[in-house]
N, C-alpha and C positions, 0 to 999 in steps of 0.2 A: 160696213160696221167695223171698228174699232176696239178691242180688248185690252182693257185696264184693269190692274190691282189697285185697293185704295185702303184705308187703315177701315175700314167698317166692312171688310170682303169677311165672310166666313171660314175659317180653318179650315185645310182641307181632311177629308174623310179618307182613310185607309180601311180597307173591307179586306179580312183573310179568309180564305176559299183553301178547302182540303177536299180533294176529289172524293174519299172517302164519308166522311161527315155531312157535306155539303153536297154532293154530287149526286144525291137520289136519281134523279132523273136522268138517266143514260139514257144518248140520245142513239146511239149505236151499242145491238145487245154487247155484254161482253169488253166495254171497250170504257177506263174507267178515264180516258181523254177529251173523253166529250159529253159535255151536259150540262145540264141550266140549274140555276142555283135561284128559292126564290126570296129575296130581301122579305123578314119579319114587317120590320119597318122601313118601308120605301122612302125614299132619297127626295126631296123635294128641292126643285127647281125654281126660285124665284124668277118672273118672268124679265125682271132687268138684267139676269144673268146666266151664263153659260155656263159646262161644265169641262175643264180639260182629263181624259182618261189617259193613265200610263201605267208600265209595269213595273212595281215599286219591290219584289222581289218574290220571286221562286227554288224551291230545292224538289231537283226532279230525279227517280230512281235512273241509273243507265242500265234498264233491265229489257229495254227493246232489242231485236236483233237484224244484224246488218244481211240477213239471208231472211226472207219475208216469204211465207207462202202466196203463190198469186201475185209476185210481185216480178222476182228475182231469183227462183227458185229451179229454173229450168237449164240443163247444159244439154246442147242440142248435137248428136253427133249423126252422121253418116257412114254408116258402115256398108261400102259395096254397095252404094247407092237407097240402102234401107235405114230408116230412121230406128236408132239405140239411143235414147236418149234418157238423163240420168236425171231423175229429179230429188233436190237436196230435202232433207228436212231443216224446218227452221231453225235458226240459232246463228250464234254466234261466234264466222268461221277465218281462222288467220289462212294467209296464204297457203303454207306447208297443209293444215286440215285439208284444204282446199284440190290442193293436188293429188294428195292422197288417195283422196274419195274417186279422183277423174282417175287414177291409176290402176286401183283395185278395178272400177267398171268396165274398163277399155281389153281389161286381161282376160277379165273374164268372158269375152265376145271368144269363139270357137277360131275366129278368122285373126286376129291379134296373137302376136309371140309373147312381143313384150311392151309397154311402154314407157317410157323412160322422160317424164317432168319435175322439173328442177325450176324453182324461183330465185328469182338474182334480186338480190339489195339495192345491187347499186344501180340498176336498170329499172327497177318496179315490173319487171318484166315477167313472165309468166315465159319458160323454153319448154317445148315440146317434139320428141320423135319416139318415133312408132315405127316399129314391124312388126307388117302384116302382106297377105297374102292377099288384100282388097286396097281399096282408097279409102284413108279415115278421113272423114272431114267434120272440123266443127262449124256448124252450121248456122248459120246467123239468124236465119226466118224463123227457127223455133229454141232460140237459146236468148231468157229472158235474163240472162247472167253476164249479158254480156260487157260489164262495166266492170263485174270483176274478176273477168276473164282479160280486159284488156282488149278488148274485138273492136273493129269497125269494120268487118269484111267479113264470110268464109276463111278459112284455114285447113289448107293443105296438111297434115300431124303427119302423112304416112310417106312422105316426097323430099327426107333427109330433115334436120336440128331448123324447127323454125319458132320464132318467137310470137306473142301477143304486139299487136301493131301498135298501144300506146301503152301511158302505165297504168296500171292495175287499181279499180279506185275500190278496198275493201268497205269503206261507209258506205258508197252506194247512193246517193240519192237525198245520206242523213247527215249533213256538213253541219245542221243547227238546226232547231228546233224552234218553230212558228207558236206565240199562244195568239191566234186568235179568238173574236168578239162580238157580242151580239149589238153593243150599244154606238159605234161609228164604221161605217161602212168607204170613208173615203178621207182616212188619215193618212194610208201608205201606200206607195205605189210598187202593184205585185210584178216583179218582171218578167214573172214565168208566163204569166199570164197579159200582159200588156194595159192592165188596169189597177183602178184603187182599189183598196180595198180593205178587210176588218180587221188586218195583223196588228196586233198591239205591241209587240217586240217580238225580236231577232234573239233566240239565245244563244252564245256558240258551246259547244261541245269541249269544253277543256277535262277530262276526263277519259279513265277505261271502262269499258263496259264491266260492268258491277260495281262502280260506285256511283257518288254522288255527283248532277249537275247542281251548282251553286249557280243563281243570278242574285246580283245587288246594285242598287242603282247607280250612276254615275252621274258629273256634272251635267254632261251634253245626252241626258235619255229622253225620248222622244215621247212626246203630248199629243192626244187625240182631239179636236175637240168635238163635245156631243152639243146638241141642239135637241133639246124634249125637255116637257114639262115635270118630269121627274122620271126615279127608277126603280122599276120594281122586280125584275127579273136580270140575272148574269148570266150570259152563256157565253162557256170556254171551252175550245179546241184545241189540243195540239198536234200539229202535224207538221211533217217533213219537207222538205225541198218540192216537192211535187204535188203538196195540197191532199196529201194521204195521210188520216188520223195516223198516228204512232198508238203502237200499240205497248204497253208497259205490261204484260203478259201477269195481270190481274194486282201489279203493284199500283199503289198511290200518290201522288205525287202534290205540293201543297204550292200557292201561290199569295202573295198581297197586289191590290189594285187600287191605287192612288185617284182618289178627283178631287179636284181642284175645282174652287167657286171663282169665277173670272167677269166684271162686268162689261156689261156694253154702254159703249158710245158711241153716240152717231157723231157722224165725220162731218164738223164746219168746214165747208167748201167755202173760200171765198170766190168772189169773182174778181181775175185776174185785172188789174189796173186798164190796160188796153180793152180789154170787154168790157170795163165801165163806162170808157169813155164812148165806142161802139155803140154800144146798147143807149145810151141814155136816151129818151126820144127828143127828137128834132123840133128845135125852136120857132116858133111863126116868127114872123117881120116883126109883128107888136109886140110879142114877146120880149126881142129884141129892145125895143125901143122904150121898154118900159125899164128892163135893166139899164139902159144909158141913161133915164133920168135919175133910178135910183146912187145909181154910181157920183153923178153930178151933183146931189143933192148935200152924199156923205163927206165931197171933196169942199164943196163951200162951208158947209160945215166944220172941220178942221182947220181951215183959214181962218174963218173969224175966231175959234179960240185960239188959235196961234197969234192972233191981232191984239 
């Protein structure tokens, strides 16, 4: 099949969705990111036509935090080979917070003198040394922080100035914000995950936490298309890098969702010249012989009017 616009296509429909107003139905308690929404008056689908879905614009609060309980919330240390491990509250923490909190906990261990961490600008680096009377070590197996901590190993803190082995990623996990859908399941391909799937746009994060994300649509923004007889339920998700609702810690956040009426046409295949002549079935003798007379008949023919 084929998709064609044509001067008798229908206008297309813009639907605004406010999680608040619209969003009765939370589908996760607590979480004003996810829920179905249900059309008054459902969307009807003429059967000679499809409909394309996109995200025609969103304004989302940045009231999420890049430190998530259950997520990312654990710094895992070893002290003298016993687990002291600090775990953060959620919110949202810059570096220096960040070191802070590792600083006060590590002092306050009986076996720790002092510890002394410092973040570098120009390294995204995370520096760490410690004296103490044991081996500190932060610990990989039970430190879920470790992205912004900078880890891909253990770490030696108490065996002289040692740094974070890459740089330090404060988002975590939240580079852009996913609004998935309940109506196309196989517009976009998820690469976290190796499959297609219900994402209707990519937003990116151009903002600080506590304001405002803007989306508006662009030339080149991406079309879903749906295949059903009409529509009578929206459901929307947003979530992270890693297919985790975002949590907007009881704010609201508002969306528009563009469809588009697109017809179908089925596709004239010809048969290729060479497959014509292939295919055409095969002539008897007499077949033959009957075209020789007619051929002779039309050629005497034209003689005598040429006569």
């Amino acid at each position: 099949m084929s998709y064609v616009l044509t001067a008798n296509t229908p206008p297309p429909i813009v639907i605004h969705l406010d999680s608040q107003s619209d969003g009765v139905r939370q589908l996760e308690t607590g979480l004003t990111t996810n829920f179905v929404y249900s059309l008054a008056e459902p969307v009807i689908v003429p059967d000679h036509m499809n409909m394309l879905i996109s995200l025609h614009t969103a304004t989302i609060p940045y009231s999420f935090y890049n430190i998530r309980s259950g997520v990312n919330d654990v710094i895992g240390f070893l002290v003298g080979g016993l687990d002291y491990n600090l775990t953060l509250e959620e919110g949202n923490y810059s570096a220096f917070s960040l070191l802070n909190l590792m600083k006060t906990h590590l002092e306050a261990h009986a076996n720790i003198t002092t510890a002394t961490i410092s973040y570098s600008r120009e390294t995204l680096k995370f520096k760490f040394n410690v004296s103490a009377s044991v081996s500190v070590i932060i610990y990989l197996l039970t430190t879920t922080a470790k992205d912004l901590l900078g880890l891909t190993a253990n770490l030696d803190i108490a065996s002289g100035e040692v740094s974070s082995q890459k740089a330090v990623d404060l988002n975590d996990a939240i580079h852009g914000l996913y609004v998935r859908q309940n109506l196309a399941s196989k517009g976009t391909l998820d690469t976290s995950q190796g499959i297609f799937s219900n994402i209707l746009a990519r937003i990116p994060i151009t903002t600080n936490a506590g304001g405002i994300i803007f989306f508006t649509p662009s030339a080149n923004q991406h079309e879903t298309m749906i295949s059903v007889p009409l529509i009578q339920t929206i459901g929307i998700r947003l979530t992270d890098d890693k297919h985790r609702t975002i949590d907007l810690n009881g704010l609201h956040f508002q969306l528009s969702i563009k469809l588009s009426y697109i017809h179908k046409e089925e596709l004239r295949t010809g048969v290729p010249r060479l497959n014509r002549v292939v295919l055409q079935p095969l002539k008897t003798e007499g077949d033959n012989e009957e075209e020789k007379l007619k051929i002779n008949r039309i050629t005497k023919r034209k003689k005598k009017n040429k006569s």
